[in-house]
C-alpha positions as CSV (number, residue, x, y, z in Angstrom):
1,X,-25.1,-0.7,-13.8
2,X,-23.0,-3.9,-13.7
3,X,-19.2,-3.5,-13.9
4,X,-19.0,0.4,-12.4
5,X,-17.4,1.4,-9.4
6,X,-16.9,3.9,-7.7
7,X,-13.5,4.8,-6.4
8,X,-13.2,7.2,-3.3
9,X,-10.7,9.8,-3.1
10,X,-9.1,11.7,-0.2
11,X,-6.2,14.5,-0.4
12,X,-5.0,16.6,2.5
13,X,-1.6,18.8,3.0
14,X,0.2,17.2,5.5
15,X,0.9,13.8,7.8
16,X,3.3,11.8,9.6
17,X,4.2,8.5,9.8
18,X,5.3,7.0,13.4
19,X,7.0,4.2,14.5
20,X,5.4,4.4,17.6
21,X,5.8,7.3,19.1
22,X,8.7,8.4,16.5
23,X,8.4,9.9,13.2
24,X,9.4,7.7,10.4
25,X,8.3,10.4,8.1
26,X,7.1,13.9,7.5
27,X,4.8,14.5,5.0
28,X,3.4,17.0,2.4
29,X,0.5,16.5,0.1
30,X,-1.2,13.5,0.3
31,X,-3.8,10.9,-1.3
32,X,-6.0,8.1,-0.6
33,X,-7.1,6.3,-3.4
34,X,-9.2,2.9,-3.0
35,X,-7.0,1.5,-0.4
36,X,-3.5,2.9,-1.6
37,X,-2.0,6.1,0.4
38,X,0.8,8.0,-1.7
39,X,2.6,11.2,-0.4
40,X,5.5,13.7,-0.9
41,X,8.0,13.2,1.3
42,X,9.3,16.2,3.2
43,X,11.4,14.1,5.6
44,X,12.2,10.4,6.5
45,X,14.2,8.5,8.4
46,X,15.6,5.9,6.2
47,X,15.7,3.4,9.0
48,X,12.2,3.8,10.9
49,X,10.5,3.7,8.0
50,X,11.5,0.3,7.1
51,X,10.1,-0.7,10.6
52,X,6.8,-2.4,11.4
53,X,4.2,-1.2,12.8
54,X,4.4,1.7,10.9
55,X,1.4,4.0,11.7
56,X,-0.5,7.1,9.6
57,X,-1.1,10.2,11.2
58,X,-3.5,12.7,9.6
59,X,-4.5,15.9,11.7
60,X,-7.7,16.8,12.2
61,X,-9.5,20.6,12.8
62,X,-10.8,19.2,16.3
63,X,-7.2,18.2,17.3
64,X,-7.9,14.1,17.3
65,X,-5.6,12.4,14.3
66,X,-6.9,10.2,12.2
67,X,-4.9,6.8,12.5
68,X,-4.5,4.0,10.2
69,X,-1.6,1.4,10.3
70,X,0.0,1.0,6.9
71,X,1.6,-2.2,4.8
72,X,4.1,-2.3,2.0
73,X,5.5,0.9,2.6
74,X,7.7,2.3,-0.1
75,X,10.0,5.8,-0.9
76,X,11.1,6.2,-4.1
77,X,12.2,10.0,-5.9
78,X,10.5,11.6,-3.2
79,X,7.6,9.9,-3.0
80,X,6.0,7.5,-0.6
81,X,3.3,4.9,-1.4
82,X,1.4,2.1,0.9
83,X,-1.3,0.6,1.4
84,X,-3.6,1.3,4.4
85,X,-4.6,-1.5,6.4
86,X,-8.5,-1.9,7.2
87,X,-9.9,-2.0,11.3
């Protein structure tokens, strides 16, 4: 049908966020929505995180993280949102 989408979500309980090889953040629950990432913050570092290239890193069960570098990166009340960069 014309004018539906279909919007893919993605929620897991933890990540990081590196600067490199540094964290720039600890992470709890996450989400992926479209091409929007949003988090709860467990811990950041208010400097790295303003940093570029700033990298998310989701564990996997076979020990490989997922990677994907992220834009527009945010932390507000606790919370941190971004948006994922494609490739």
């Amino acid at each position: 049908m014309p004018g539906i989408g279909h919007r893919i979500v993605i929620e897991g309980p933890a990540a990081v966020v590196r600067l490199g090889y540094q964290k720039a953040a600890t992470l709890g629950r996450w989400r992926v929505e479209g091409g929007m990432f949003s988090a709860d913050v467990v811990d950041v570092d208010g400097f790295r995180i303003t940093q570029e290239p700033l990298v998310l890193e989701i564990p996997n069960a076979d020990g490989i993280p997922t990677r994907r570098r992220l834009a527009a990166v945010s932390v507000s009340g606790g919370r941190l949102v971004a948006t994922l960069i494609k490739g």
